[in-house]
N, C-alpha and C positions, 0 to 999 in steps of 0.2 A: 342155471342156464339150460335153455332148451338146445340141444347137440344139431339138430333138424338141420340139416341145409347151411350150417355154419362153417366157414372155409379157416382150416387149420393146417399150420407150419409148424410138424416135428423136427429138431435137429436131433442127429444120433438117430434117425429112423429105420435105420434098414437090419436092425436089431435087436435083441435085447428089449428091453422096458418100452424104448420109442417104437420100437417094428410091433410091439404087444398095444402099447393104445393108438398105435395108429389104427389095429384092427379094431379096436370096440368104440372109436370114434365112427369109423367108417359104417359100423351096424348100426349106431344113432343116425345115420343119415349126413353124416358131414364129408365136405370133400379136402381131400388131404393134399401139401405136397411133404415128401419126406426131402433131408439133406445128409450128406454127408461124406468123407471123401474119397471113397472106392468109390467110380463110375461103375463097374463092373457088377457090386453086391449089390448099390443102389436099384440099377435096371432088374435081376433078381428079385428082391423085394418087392421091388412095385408093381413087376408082373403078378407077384404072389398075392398080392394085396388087392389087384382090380380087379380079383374076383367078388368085392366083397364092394364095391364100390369107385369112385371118381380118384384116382391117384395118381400124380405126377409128381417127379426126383429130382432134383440139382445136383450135382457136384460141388460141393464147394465147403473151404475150407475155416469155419466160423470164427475161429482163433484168429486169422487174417482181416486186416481192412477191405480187402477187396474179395473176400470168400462172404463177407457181412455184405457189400454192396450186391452183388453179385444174386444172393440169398434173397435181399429184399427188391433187386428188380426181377430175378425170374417170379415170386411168389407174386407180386404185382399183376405180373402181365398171365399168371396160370389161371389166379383165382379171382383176378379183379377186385381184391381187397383180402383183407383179414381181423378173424373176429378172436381165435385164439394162437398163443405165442407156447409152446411146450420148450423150454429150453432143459434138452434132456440129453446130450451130446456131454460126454465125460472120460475122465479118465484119472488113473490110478498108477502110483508105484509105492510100492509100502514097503516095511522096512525100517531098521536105525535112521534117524537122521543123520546121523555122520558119514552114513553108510550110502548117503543118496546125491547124486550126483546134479550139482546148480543145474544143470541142461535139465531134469527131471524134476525139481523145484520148480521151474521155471513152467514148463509143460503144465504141471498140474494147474498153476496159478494162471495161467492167459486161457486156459481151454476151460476149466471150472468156474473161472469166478470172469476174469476180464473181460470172456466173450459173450455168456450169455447179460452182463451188464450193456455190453455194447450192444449188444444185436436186438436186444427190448431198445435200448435209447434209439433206434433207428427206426423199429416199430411203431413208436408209442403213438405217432401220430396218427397213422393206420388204426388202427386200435381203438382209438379214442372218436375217431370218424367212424367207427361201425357202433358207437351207440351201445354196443354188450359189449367189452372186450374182455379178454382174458389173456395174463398171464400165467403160466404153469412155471414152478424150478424146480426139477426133480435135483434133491440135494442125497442125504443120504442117513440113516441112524446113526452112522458115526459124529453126523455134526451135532445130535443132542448128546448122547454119549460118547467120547472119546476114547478110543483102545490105541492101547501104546502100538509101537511101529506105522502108525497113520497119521504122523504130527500134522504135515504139510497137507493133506488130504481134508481131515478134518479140521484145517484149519478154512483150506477154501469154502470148502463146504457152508461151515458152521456162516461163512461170509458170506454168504449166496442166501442162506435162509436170511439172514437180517436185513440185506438187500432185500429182498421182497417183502418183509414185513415194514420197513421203512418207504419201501416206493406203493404199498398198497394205501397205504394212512395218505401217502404222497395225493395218488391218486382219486381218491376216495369223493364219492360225488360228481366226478369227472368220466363217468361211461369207461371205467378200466378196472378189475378187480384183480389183487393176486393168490395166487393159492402157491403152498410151500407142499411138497410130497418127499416124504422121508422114508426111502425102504429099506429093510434089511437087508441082508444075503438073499439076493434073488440068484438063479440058475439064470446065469446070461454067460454070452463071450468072455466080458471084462471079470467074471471069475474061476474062467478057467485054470489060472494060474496059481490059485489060491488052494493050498491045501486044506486050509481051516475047515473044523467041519462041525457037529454040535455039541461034540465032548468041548470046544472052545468058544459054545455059543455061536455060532453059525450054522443056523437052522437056515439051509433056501426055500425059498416059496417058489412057485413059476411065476412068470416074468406077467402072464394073464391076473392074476392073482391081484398083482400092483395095481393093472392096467384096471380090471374091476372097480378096486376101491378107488382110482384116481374118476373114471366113471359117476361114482356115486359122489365123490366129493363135489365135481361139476355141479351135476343137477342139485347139489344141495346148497351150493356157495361159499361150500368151506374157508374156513381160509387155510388150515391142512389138514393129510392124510399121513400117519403115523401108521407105517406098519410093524408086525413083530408082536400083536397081541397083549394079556396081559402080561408074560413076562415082558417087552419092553416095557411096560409103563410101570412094571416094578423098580427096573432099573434107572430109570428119568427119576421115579422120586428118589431111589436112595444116593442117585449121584448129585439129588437137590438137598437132602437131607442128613449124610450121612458120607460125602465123598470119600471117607478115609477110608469108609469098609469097603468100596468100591474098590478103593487102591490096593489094598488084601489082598483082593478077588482076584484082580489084574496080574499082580503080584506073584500070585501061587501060579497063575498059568501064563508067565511070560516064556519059562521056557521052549514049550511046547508051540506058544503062540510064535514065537521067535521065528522057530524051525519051517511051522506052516505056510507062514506068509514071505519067508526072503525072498522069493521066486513069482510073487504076486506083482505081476506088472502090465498093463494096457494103455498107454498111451499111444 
């Protein structure tokens, strides 16, 4: 896909990974709106952003029936359609599962997996009228690999990439394509909380970084972007190949892993 003049809705944008390709959208020529539910960061952001290009904000709350309405009549009426869908609005609490409270189960599951299902099924029609559409789900390396204390996490996740590889085949031939984006530990907000650091395999990248290769994935038609280099893809095959030495590895640093992430929370 050529980026040129294409009108794109980030959710989660006044941040993080979304506030990083809304920037390198906006340097390909495309006009953006971001969402998300600080009015306050939102307007922030987008002043930041208009330097760089055509950017307008919502308020609104995508986990919500009427934050999804809301989302798809202001993008309507800002950009007069839409050609790409970034559902990149997320959230996290990690930790035991015993240890994790239904209200927080719950959170992860409507804001991870529910909303960005919903808020594409509201799109799709959009999308499908612009002839090139695009889906984006930024999910996460945990949904290929799973680390203990992130059950409920990477469970949404790991649900959210099948979602899109099941609604891309959906799609297919119908002017709508989806792309799945998988990052590591990036340096955003949502890990400020996180002690974890690369003695425990949490190497961050910048948040540009992602925003880059989700870039190159576009113009290329990917259907995903896999970051973390060749040690992730070390770790994909031995947890295809070999789960149990995986489990060792987990094993030996649960302790420490334990300790790092009980306090790792953004929802």
């Amino acid at each position: 896909m050529n980026l040129q003049g294409k009108q794109v809705l980030i959710t989660g944008g006044s941040s993080g990974i979304g506030y990083a390709i809304a920037e390198a959208v906006l340097a390909k020529g495309s006009n953006v709106v971001i969402t998300g539910r600080r009015h306050d960061v939102l307007r922030e952001a987008a002043e930041r952003l208009r330097q760089g290009g055509r950017v307008e904000y919502v308020a609104a709350d995508v986990s919500t029936e009427e934050g999804r309405k809301t989302t798809l009549e202001f993008t309507l009426r800002a950009l007069g359609g839409l050609d790409v869908l970034v559902n990149n609005a997320g959230g996290v609490r990690a930790g035991r599962l015993e240890d994790t409270s239904e209200a927080e189960i719950r959170a992860m599951i409507e804001v991870d997996l529910v909303a960005p299902i919903l808020l594409t099924r509201a799109m799709l029609p959009v999308l499908r009228a612009s002839g090139d559409g695009l889906v984006i789900n930024v999910t996460s390396g945990i949904a290929l690999v799973a680390a203990p204390f992130y059950a409920t996490y990477a469970g949404v996740k790991a649900g959210l990439a099948k979602f899109g590889e099941s609604l891309r085949r959906e799609q297919k031939g119908e002017g709508v394509h989806v792309m799945t984006v998988y990052p590591g530990a990036t340096d955003t907000p949502m890990m400020r909380s996180s002690r974890a650091g690369p003695e425990l395999g949490f190497v961050r990248e910048p948040a540009s970084a992602v925003a880059a290769a989700v870039i190159e994935g576009i113009e290329q038609n990917a259907f995903e972007v896999i970051r973390g280099g060749e040690a992730r893809a070390k770790m994909i095959a031995l947890n295809r190949d070999d789960p149990a030495a995986l489990d060792k590895r987990f094993l030996d640093l649960k302790p420490a892993l334990a300790e790092a992430v009980r306090d790792h929370s953004a929802l």
